[in-house]
C-alpha positions as semicolon CSV with decimal commas, in nm:
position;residue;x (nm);y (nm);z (nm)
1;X;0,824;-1,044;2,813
2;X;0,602;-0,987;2,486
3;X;0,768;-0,772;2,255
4;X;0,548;-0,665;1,952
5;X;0,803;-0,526;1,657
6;X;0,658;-0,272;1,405
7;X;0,779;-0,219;1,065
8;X;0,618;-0,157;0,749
9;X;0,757;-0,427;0,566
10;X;0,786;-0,722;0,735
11;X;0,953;-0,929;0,494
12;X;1,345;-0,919;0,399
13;X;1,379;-0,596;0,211
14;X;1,714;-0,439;0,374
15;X;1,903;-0,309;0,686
16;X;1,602;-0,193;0,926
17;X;1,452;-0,609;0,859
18;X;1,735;-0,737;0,893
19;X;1,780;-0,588;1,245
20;X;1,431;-0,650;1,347
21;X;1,433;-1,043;1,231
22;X;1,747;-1,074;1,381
23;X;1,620;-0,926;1,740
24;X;1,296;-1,085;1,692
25;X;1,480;-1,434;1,653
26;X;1,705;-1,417;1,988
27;X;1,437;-1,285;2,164
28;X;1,280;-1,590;2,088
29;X;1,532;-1,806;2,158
30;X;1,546;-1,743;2,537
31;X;1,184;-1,742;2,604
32;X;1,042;-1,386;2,510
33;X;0,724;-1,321;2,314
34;X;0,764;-1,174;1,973
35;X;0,472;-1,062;1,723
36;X;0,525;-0,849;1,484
37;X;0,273;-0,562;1,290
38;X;0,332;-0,447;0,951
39;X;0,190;-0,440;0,612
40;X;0,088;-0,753;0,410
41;X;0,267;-0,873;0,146
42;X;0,281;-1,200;-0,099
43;X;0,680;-1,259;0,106
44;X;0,533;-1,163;0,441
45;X;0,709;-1,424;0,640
46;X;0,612;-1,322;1,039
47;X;0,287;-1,213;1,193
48;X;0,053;-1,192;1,496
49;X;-0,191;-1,422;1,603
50;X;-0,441;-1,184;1,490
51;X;-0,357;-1,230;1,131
52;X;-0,383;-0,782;1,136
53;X;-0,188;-0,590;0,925
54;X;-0,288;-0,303;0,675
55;X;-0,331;-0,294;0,274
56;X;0,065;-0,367;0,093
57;X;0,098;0,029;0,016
58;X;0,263;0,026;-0,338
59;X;0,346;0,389;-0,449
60;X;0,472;0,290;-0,769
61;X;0,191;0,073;-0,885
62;X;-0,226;0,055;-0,804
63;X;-0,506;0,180;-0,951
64;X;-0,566;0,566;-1,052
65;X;-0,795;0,586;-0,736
66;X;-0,554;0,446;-0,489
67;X;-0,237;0,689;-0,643
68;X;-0,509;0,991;-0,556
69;X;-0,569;0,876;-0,202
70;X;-0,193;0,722;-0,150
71;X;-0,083;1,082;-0,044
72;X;-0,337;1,172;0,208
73;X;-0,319;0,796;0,389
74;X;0,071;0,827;0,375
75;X;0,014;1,155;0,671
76;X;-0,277;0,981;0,888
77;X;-0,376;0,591;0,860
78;X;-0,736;0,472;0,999
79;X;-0,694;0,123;0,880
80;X;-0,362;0,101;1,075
81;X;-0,483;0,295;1,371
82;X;-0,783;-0,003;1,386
83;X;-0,577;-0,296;1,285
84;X;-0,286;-0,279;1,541
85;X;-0,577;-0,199;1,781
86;X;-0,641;-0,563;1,726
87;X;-0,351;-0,708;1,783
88;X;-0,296;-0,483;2,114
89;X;-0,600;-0,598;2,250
90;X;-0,506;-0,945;2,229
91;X;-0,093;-0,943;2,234
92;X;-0,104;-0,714;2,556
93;X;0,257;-0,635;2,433
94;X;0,490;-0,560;2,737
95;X;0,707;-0,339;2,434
96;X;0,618;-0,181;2,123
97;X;0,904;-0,168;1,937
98;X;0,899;0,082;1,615
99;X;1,118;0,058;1,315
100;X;1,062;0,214;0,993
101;X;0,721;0,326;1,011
102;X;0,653;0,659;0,847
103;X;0,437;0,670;0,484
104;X;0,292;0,304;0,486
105;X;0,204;0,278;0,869
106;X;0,230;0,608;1,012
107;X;0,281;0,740;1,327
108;X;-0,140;0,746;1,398
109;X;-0,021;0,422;1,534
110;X;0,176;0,561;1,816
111;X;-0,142;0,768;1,927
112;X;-0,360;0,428;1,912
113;X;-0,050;0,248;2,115
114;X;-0,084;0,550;2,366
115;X;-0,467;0,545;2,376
116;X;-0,461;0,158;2,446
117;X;-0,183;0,211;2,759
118;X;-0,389;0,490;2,885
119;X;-0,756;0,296;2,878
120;X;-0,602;-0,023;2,989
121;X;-0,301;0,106;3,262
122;X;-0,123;-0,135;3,039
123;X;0,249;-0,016;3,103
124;X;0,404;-0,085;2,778
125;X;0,699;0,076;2,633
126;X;0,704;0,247;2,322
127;X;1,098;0,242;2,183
128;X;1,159;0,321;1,883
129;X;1,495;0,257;1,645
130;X;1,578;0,553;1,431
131;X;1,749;0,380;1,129
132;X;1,710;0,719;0,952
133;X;1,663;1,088;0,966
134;X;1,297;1,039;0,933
135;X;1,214;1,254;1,237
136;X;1,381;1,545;1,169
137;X;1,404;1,545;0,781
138;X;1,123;1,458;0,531
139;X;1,361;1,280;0,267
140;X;1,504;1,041;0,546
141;X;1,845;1,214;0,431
142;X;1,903;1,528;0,549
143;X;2,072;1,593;0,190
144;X;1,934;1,803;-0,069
145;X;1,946;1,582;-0,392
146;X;1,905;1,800;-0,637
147;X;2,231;1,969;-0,570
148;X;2,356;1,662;-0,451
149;X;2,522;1,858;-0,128
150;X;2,435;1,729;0,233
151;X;2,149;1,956;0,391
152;X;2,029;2,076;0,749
153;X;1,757;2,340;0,637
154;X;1,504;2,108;0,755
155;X;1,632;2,067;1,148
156;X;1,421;2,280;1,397
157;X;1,127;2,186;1,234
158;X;1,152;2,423;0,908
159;X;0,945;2,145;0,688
160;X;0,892;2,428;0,411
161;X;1,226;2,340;0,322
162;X;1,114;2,039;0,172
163;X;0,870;2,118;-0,074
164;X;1,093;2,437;-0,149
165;X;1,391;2,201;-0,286
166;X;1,170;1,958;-0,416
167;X;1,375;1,727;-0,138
168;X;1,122;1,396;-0,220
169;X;1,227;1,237;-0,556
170;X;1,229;1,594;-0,717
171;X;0,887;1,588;-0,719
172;X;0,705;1,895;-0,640
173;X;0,355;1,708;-0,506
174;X;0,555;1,496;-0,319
175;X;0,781;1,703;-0,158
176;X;0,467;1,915;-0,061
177;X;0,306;1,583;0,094
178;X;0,655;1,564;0,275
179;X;0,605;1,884;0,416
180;X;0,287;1,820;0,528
181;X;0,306;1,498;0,707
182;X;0,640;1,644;0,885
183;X;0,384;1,955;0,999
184;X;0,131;1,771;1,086
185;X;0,293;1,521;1,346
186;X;0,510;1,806;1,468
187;X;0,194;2,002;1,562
188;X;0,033;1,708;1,677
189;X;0,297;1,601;1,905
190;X;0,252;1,203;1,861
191;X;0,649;1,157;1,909
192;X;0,617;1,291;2,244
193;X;0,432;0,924;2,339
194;X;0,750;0,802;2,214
195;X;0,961;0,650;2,536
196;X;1,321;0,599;2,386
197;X;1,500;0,682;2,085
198;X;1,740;0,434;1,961
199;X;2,029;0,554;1,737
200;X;2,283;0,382;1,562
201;X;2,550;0,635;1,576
202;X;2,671;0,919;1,789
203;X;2,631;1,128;1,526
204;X;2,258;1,078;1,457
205;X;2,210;1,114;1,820
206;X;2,361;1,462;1,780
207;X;2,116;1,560;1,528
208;X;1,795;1,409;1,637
209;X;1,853;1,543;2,020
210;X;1,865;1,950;1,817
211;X;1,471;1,870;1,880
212;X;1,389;1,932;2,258
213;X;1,109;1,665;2,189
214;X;1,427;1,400;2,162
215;X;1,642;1,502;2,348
216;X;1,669;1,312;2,720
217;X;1,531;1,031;2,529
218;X;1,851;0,927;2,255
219;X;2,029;0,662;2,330
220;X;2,331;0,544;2,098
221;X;2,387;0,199;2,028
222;X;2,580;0,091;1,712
223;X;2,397;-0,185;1,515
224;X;2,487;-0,612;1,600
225;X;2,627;-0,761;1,342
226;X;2,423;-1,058;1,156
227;X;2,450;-1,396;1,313
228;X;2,579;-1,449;0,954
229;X;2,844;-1,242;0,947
230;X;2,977;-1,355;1,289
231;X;2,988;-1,735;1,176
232;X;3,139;-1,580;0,824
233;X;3,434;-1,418;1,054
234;X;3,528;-1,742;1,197
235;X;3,529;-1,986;0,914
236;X;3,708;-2,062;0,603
237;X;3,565;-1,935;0,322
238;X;3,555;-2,210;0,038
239;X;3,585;-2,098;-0,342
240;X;3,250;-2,055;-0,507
241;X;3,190;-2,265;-0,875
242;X;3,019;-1,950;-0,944
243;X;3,309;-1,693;-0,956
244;X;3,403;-1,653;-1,340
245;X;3,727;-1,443;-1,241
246;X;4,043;-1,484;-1,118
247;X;4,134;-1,200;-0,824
248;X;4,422;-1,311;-0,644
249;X;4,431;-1,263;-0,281
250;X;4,500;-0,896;-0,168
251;X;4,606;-0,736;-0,516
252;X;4,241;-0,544;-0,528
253;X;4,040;-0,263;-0,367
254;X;3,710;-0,313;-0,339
255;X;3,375;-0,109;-0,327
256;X;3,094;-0,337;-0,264
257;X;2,709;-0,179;-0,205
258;X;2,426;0,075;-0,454
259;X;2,644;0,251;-0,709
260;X;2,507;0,596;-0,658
261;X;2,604;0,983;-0,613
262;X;2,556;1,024;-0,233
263;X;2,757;0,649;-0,216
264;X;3,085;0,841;-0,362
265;X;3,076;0,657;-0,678
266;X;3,228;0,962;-0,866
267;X;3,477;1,033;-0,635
268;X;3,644;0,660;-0,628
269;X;3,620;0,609;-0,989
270;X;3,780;0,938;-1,021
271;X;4,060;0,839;-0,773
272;X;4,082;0,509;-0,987
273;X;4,196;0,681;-1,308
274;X;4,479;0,845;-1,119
275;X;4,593;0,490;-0,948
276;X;4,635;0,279;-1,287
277;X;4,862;0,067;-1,135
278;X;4,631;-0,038;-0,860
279;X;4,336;-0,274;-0,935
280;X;3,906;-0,122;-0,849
281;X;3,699;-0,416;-0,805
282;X;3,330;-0,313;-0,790
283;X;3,051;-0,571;-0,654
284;X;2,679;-0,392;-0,638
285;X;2,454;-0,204;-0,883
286;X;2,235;0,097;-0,872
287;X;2,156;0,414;-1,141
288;X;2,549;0,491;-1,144
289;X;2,567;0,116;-1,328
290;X;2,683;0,244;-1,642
291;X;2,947;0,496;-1,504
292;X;3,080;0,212;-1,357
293;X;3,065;0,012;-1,674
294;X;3,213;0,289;-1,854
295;X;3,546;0,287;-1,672
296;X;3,584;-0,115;-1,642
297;X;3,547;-0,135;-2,025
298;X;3,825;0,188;-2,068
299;X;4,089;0,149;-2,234
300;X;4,371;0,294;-2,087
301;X;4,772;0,290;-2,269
302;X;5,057;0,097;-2,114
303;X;4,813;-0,037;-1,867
304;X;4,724;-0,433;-1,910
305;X;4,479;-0,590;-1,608
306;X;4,528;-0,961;-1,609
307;X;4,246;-1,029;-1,403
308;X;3,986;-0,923;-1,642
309;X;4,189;-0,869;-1,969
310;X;4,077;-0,541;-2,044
311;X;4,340;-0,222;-2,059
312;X;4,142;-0,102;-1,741
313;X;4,213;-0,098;-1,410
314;X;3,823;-0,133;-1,308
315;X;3,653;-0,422;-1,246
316;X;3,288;-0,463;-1,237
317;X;3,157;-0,798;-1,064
318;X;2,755;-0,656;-1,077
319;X;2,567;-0,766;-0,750
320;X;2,737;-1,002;-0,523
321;X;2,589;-1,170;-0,233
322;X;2,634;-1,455;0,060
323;X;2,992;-1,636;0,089
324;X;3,060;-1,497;-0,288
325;X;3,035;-1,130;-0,142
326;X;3,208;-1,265;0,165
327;X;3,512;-1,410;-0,021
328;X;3,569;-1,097;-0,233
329;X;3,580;-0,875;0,164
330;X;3,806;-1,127;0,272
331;X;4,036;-1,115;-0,027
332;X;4,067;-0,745;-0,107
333;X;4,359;-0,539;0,034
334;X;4,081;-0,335;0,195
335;X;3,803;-0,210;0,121
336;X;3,668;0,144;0,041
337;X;3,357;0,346;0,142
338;X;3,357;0,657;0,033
339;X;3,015;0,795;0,107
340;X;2,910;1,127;0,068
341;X;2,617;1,173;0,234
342;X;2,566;1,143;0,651
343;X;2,572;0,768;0,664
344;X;2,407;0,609;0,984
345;X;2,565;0,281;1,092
346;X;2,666;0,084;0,751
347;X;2,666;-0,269;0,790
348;X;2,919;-0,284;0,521
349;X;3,197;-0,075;0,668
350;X;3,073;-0,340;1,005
351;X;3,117;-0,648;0,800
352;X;3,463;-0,516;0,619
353;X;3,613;-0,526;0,962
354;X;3,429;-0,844;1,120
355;X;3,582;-0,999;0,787
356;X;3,934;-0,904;0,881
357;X;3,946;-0,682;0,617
358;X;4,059;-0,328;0,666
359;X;3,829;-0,020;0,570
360;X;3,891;0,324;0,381
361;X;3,605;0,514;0,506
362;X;3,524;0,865;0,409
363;X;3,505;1,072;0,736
364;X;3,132;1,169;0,742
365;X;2,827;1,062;0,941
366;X;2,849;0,719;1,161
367;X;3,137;0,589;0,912
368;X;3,485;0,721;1,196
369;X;3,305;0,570;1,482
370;X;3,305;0,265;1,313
371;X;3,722;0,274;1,205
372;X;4,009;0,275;1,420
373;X;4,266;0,534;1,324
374;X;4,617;0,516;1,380
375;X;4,532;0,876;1,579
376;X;4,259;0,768;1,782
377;X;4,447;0,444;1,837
378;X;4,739;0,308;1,742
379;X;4,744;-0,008;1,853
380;X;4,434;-0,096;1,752
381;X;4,375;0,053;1,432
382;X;4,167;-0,116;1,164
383;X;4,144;0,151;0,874
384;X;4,243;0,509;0,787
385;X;3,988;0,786;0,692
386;X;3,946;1,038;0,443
387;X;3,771;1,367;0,358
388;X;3,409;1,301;0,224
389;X;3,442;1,385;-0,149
390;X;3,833;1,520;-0,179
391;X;3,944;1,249;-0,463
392;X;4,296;1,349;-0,389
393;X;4,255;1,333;-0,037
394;X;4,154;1,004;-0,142
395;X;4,400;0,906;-0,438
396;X;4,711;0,963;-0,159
397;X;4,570;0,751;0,099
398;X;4,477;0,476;-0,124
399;X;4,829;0,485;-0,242
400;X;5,006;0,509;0,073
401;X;4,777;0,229;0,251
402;X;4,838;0,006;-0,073
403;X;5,216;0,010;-0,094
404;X;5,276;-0,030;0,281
405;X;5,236;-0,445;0,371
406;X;5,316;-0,354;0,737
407;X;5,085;-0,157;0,828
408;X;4,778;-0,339;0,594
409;X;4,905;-0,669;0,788
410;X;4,871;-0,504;1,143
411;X;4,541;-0,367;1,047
412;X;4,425;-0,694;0,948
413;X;4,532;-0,862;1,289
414;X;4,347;-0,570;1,462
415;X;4,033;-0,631;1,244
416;X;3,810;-0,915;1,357
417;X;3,475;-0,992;1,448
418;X;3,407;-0,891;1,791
419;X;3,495;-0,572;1,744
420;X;3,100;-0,521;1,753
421;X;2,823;-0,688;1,905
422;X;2,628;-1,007;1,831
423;X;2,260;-1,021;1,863
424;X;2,311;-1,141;2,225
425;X;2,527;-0,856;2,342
426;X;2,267;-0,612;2,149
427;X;1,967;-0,781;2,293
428;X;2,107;-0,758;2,672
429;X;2,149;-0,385;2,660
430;X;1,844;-0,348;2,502
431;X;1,641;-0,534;2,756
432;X;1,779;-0,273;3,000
433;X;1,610;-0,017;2,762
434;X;1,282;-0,190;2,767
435;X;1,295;-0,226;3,138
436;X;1,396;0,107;3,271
């Protein structure tokens, strides 16, 4: 089978490349065609035969020309329209697989992909893997950040909402291009072409099948974890030279990811003032940097840390990666993700558990499927949930899961790594999507 991926970067830059290079990979592995379509890039590192991708789209830098035409080209592309043209008429893909796609690429390549089945009688699929709220919301989010409160104004098609809450980086002009594009492909009805709808979580199935344009075509499909991460899960672990600080094995919490507002970053360094006696090791960055700086370098009376000799009980490791990241999950008495915003799938809360590490997840978005509960099953429960943005909710489960060995040792032997599919697993039930 020739499988053509499509993403807009196609180089690693986080969780949608990771997927597609990891797909891309297998597929290769037992014989399929894979090509890929994207923009160019100095790290590009995968291509098509054509050597056809569009102009690297950089919104934050360029000349004052290409800022003035950036926000009409991010609605309706020519060049990409013309360039994947190309590389259909040579690839003759048997699947078009989308990604992330909108702004740089958009989705005038799903009309040319349509157009070229049509002429040709070429019978290719067009499947497409939401790893966002793209469709339905203009920010991606469905969260209005300026009040920093999650936000469904936008579902049913009611763009205006955008550029009325200034939903894109606060920006008015922005926000208004938001609107637009959101209109425009609505109106236009390009999605329609659009064969299957891939979604990482029940949840964002839910919401992207409130448009009767989606809905028949969702299919849910939690994300495979990272050939990586499997091979992490199954060997020891050895000490980095690296590390510059001493955590002894299961005496810490840890948060590890962007240290930001929708993340929860308030709310767990809230809940770690009121837990003194319990150690909040931190491993990640992002704008909330210095809040988290603030509280590592507190001091607090009658409270001494020995791990990093400060009077706080807040650690702050910066950005951690690899087997360093991996050793810190593996270590930690469990690990906490307190989002507050509709998370997807997190590869985080997935890795936690593949790591035999249990999870504190805030109960929101994709995060519950993700966790075994004692209530939804006892014998095989892997973490405990709380209520998105209650600190105390979260202070007396933090508490409670700390101070009881029993049950953080059972939920350790019940975490492991096939609790979620490898790229194998994933690929199989995919093929039956590209086949059907």
């Amino acid at each position: 089978m020739k499988i053509l991926m499509i993403n807009k970067f196609l180089y690693p830059n986080g969780g949608s490349e990771t997927y597609m290079f990891g797909l891309g990979q297998y597929f290769q592995s037992i014989g399929h065609e894979v090509q890929y379509f994207g923009m160019e890039h100095e790290g590009r590192c995968v291509g098509n035969n054509m050597d056809a991708y569009t102009k690297d789209m950089d919104f934050h830098g360029g000349s004052v020309f290409s800022k003035i035409t950036y926000p009409f080209k991010t609605i309706y592309s020519k060049e990409a329209r013309k360039k994947i043209r190309l590389v259909l008429d040579d690839y003759e893909p048997d699947v078009c697989h989308l990604n992330n796609f909108n702004y740089q690429l958009t989705p005038s390549i799903i009309l040319e992909i349509d157009a070229w089945r049509k002429e040709t009688g070429r019978k290719c699929k067009i499947v497409y893997t939401a790893h966002d709220y793209q469709l339905i919301c203009p920010n991606h989010m469905l969260r209005d950040l300026k009040s920093g409160t999650n936000c469904e104004k936008c579902i049913g098609g009611h763009f205006g909402n955008c550029t009325k809450n200034r939903c894109i980086h606060g920006s008015l002009l922005k926000s208004v291009i938001g609107s637009l594009e959101a209109d425009y492909w609505k109106n236009n009805k390009a999605y329609s072409y659009i064969d299957s709808i891939i979604c990482p979580s029940e949840f964002m199935k839910k919401k992207m099948d409130t448009n009767p344009l989606f809905a028949g075509k969702t299919i849910a499909l939690h994300n495979f974890l990272p050939d990586e991460v499997k091979a992490a899960a199954n060997k020891q672990i050895p000490p980095t030279e690296t590390v510059d600080y001493k955590l002894p094995e299961h005496t810490y919490v840890l948060y590890f990811g962007r240290y930001s507002t929708e993340k929860g970053i308030g709310t767990i360094l809230n809940a770690s003032e009121r837990l003194p006696e319990i150690t909040f090791v931190f491993a990640g960055k992002g704008p909330l940097e210095e809040a988290v700086d603030s509280r590592a370098n507190a001091v607090m009376d009658g409270v001494v840390n020995e791990i990093n000799g400060s009077g706080s009980n807040v650690v702050n490791l910066g950005f951690k990666s690899g087997d360093e990241l991996r050793q810190l999950i593996k270590n930690a008495a469990f690990t906490i993700y307190p989002s507050e915003w509709y998370e997807n799938c997190p590869y985080s809360v997935m890795e936690s558990l593949a790591l035999g590490t249990p999870v504190m997840g805030a109960d929101i978005g994709g995060i519950p499927e993700l966790i075994n509960t004692i209530e939804k099953d006892s014998d095989n429960a892997t973490g405990e949930t709380f209520e998105s943005g209650d600190v105390g909710a979260l202070v007396k489960k933090v508490q409670s899961l700390y101070n009881d060995t029993g049950k953080l040792k059972q939920y350790r032997l019940n975490c492991k790594a096939d609790l979620f599919d490898d790229a194998v697993v994933y690929a199989e039930k995919l093929m039956k999507i590209y086949t059907r």
